[in-house]
C-alpha positions in Angstrom: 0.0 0.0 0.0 2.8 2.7 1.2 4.6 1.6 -2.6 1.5 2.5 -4.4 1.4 5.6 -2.6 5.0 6.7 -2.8 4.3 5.9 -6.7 0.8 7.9 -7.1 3.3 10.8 -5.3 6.4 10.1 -7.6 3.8 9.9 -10.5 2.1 13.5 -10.1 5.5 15.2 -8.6 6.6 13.7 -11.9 3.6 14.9 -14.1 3.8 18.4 -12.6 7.6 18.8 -13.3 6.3 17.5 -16.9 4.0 20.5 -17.2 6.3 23.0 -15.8 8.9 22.2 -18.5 6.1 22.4 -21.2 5.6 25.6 -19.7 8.8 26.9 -19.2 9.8 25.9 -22.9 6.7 27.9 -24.5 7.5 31.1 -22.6 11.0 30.3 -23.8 10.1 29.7 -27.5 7.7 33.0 -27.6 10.6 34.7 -26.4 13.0 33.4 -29.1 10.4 33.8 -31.9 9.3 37.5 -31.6 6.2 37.2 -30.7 5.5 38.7 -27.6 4.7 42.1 -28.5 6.7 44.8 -28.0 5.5 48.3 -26.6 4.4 51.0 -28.8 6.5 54.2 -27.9 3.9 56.9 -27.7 4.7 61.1 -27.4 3.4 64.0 -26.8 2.1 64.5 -30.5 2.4 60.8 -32.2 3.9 57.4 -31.5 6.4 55.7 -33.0 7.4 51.9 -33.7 11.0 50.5 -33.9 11.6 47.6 -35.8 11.2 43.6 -33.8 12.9 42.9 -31.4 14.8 46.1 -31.5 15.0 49.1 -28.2 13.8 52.3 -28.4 13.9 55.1 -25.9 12.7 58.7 -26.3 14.8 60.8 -24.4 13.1 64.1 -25.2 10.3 65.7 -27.0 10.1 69.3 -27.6 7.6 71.3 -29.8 7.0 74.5 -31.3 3.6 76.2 -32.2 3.1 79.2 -34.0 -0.6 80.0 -34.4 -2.0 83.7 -36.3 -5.5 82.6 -35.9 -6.1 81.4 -39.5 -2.6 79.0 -40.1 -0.7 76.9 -37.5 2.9 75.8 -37.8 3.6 72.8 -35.8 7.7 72.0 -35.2 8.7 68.6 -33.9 11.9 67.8 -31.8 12.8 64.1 -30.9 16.0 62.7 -28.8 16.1 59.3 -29.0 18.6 56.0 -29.0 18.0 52.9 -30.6 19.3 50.0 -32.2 16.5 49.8 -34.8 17.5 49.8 -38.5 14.5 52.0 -38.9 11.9 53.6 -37.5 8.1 54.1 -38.3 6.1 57.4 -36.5 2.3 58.4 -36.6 0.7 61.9 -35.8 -2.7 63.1 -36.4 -3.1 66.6 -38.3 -6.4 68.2 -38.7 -5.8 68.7 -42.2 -3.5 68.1 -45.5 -0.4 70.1 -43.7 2.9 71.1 -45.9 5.5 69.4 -44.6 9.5 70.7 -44.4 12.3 70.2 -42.5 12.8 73.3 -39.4 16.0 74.9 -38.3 18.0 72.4 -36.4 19.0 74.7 -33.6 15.5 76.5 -33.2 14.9 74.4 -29.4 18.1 74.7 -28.4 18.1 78.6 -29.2 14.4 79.2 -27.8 15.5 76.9 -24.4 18.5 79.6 -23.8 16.2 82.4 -24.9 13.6 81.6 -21.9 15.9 80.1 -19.5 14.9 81.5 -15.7 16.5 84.1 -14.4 19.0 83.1 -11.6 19.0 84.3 -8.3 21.7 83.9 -5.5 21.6 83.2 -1.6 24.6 82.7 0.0 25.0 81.5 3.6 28.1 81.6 5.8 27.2 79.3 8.2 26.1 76.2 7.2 27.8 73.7 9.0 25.3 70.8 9.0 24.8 70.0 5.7 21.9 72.3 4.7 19.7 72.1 1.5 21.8 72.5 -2.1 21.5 74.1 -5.2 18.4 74.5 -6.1 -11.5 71.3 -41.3 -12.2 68.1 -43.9 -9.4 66.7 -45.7 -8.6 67.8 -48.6 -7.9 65.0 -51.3 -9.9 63.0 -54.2 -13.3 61.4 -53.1 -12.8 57.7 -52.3 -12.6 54.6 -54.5 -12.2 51.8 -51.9 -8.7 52.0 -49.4 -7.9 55.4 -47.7 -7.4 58.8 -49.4 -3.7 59.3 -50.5 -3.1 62.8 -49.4 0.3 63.2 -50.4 3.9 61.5 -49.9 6.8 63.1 -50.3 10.4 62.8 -49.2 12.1 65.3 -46.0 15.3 65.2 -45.9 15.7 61.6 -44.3 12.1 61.5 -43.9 9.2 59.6 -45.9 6.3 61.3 -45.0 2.8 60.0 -46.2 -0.6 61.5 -44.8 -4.0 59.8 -44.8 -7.4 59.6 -44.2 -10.5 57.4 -43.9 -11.2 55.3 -41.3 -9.4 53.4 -38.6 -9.2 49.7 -40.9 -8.5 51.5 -44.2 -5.6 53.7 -43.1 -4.3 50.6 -40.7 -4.4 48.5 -43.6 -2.1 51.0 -46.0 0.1 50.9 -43.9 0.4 47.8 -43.2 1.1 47.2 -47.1 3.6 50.0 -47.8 5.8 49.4 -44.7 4.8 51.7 -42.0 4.5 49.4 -38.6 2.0 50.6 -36.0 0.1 48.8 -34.0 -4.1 48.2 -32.6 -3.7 50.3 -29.3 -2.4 53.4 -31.9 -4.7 52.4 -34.7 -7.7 52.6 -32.2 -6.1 56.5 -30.6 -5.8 57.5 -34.3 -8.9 56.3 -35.4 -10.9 58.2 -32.9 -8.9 61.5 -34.7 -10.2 60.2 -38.2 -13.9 59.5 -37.4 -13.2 63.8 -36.6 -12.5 64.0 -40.2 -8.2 64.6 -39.0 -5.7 63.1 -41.2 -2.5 60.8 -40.1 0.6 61.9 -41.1 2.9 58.6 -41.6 6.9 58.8 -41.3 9.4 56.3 -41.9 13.2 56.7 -41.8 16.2 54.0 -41.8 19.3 54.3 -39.7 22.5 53.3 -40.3 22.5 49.7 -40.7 24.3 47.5 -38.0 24.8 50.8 -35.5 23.1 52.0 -32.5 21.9 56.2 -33.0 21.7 58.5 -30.4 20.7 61.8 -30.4 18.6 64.1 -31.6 16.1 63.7 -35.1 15.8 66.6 -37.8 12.9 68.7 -36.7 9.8 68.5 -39.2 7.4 71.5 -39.5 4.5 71.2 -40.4 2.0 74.0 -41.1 -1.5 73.4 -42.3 -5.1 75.9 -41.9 -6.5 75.5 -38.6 -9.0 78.3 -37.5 -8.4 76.9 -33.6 -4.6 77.0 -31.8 -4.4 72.7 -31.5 -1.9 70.3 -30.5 -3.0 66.5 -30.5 -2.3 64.6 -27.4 -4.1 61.8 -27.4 -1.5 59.1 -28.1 -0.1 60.2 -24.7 -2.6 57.8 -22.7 -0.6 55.0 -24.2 2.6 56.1 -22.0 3.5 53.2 -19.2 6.1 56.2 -17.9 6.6 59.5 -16.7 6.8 62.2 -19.7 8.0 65.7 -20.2 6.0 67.7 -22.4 8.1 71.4 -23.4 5.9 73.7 -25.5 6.8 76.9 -27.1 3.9 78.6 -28.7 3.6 82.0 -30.5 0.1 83.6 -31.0 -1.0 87.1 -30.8 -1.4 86.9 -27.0 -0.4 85.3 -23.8 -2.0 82.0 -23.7 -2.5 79.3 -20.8 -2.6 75.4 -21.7 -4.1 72.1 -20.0 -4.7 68.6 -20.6 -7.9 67.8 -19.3 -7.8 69.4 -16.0 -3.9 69.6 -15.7 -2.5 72.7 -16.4 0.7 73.5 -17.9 3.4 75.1 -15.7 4.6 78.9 -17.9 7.9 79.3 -17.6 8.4 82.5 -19.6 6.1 84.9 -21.2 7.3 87.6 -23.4 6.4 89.9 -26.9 9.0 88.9 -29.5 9.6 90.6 -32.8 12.1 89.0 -35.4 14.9 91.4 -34.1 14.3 89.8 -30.0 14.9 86.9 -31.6 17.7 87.4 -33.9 19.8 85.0 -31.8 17.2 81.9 -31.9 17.8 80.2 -35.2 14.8 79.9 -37.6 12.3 81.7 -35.7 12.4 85.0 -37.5 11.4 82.6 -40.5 8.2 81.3 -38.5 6.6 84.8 -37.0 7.9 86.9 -39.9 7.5 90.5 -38.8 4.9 90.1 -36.9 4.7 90.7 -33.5 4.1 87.6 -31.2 3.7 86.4 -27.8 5.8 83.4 -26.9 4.9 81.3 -23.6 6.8 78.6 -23.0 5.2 75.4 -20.9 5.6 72.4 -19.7 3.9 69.6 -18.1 5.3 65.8 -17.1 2.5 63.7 -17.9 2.5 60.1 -16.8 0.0 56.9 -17.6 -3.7 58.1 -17.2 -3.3 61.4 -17.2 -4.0 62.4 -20.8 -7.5 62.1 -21.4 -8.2 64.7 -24.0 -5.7 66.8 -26.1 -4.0 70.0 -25.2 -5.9 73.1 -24.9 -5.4 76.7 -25.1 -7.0 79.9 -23.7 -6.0 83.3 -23.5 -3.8 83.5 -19.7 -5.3 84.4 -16.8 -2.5 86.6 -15.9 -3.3 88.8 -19.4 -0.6 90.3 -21.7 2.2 90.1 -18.7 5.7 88.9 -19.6 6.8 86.4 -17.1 10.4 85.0 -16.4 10.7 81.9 -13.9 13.1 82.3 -11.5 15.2 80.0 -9.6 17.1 80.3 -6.4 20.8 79.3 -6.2 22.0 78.0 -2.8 26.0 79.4 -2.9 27.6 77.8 0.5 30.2 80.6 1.7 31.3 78.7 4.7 34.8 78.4 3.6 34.7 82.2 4.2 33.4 82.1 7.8 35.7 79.3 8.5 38.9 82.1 6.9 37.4 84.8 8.7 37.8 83.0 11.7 40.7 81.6 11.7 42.7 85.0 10.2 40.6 86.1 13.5 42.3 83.4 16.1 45.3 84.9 14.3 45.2 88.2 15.3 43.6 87.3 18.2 46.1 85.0 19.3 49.2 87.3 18.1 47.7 90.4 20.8 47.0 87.9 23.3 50.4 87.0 23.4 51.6 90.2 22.7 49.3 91.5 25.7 50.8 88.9 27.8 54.7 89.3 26.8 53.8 92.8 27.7 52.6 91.6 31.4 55.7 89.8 31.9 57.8 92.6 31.0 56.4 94.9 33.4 56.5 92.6 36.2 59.8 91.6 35.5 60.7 95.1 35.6 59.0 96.0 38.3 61.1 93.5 40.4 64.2 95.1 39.0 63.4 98.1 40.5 62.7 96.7 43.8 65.4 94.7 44.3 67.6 97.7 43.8 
């Protein structure tokens, strides 16, 4: 009786190692094949898709608006490092937009040009380790498949933009090469039920090397009665984002997403000649003058419900520089001061007492004579 029973035990131990290995060995065989999916890398205004099996991580995203209240210019910034051969990017536009290339060092130039003012606080006696440093598409009427908007090449850039609906478009580009995938398909198809385009973009890399850095800006500019900036893709984040926005419109504006507002940072009128030192941007306000307010926001996952909107600021036409408080330990001073201090304290305390000793020893001179 006990040896059937030891062999019932020995026969299920048995059987369960049998379906952990089974297991084991189709986790490891997904793994090998591809086909546990990889995540969709979503931004601010679009996602993008690396190739299989490949990393991606977006290390910034920065964007320009520039809005006269019949035309809106949209420029795109994107650090990123990857291993992919190639890379596949989807953004919704409201309309057909032109698309070109924009000055390279326009976000550099714009971050230096509203950079806070800096403030100093020194303290000279910290010695416990205080607090530091501080409208419908345009396009042919349809035949079957999406509407073919226009492709053209940018610089490395092969730009197509689309509309129709969420199956149509998903199956182009599907066909011609562009990977996206359902969750994105779904986001972008709630922008073309709206009657919004989808602007695709595909570039290839280097082949066989790793790139780091930042991409070639696109602009885009495209009729738009309303100041817009899509934002929906942005619920597909799984991580914590910064959003850095640089608009220009005829007036001070505020921004939120949802009911999260956007920090402003700087706030100031610009003509071509304030901005003669930021690359490109005379090109984009022309000699007009414009308000530019920069914002930003760090969104994480579920916080963008809706996409970014903009009102005039509550604060009016008022520029507005951020400032930030430097913490400049001067304790090395006190500690000088002090000790040049015990110095000459120390010298005319001897001195004084030398001087003691001299009169007293003269004093008994005087009286032994």
């Amino acid at each position: 009786m006990r040896t059937q029973d030891h062999q019932r035990t020995a026969g299920n131990t048995a059987a369960r190692g049998r379906r952990l290995a089974v297991v084991l060995m189709a986790v490891l065989l997904t793994a090998l094949t591809g086909t546990v999916a990889a995540p969709a890398y979503a931004c601010a205004c679009g996602a993008a898709e690396p190739a299989q099996n490949t990393d991606l991580d977006i290390t910034s995203e920065s964007a320009v608006v520039v809005h006269d209240g019949k035309r809106e210019q949209i420029a795109i910034s994107l650090g990123l490092s990857t291993n992919s051969s190639d890379l596949a990017f989807m953004m919704p536009v409201p309309t057909k937009a032109e698309v070109s290339l924009a000055d390279e060092d326009v976000f550099s130039d714009l971050a230096r040009h509203t950079r806070p003012e800096v403030k100093y606080r020194y303290t000279y006696f910290d010695f416990g380790g205080g607090p530091g440093s501080g409208g419908a598409p345009e396009g042919s009427s349809r035949t079957g498949g999406p509407q073919v908007l226009g492709r053209q090449q940018v610089g490395q850039y092969d730009v197509v933009q689309l509309a129709g609906d969420r199956d149509e478009v998903g199956d182009w580009l599907a066909d011609n090469g562009f990977r996206t995938r359902d969750k994105v398909l779904d986001v972008l198809g709630t922008y073309l039920s709206k009657g919004w385009a989808v602007m695709a973009v595909k570039l290839a890399f280097e082949p066989d090397k790793s790139f780091a850095g930042d991409l070639a800006p696109l602009l885009l500019d495209f009729p738009s009665d309303e100041l817009v900036y899509p934002m929906e893709l942005s619920s597909l984040v799984t991580g914590q984002q910064l959003v850095r926005m640089y608009v220009f419109a005829p007036q001070r504006v505020d921004a939120r997403i949802g009911d999260l507002p956007l920090h402003t940072t700087y706030a100031g009128a610009e003509t071509a000649e304030s901005l003669r030192r930021v690359s490109g941007a005379a090109d984009l306000i022309g000699d007009r003058t414009m308000w530019l307010t920069a914002m930003e926001i760090t969104v994480g996952p579920g916080d963008v419900t809706s996409d970014m909107s903009f009102a005039a600021a509550d604060d009016g036409d008022t520029p507005h520089r951020d400032v930030v408080t430097r913490t400049v330990d001067r304790t090395d001073v006190t500690i000088g001061v002090l000790i040049i201090s015990g110095i000459f304290l120390g010298g005319a305390l001897v001195g004084w007492f030398a001087h003691v000793l001299l009169v007293r020893a003269r004093t008994r001179t005087k009286a032994s004579r």
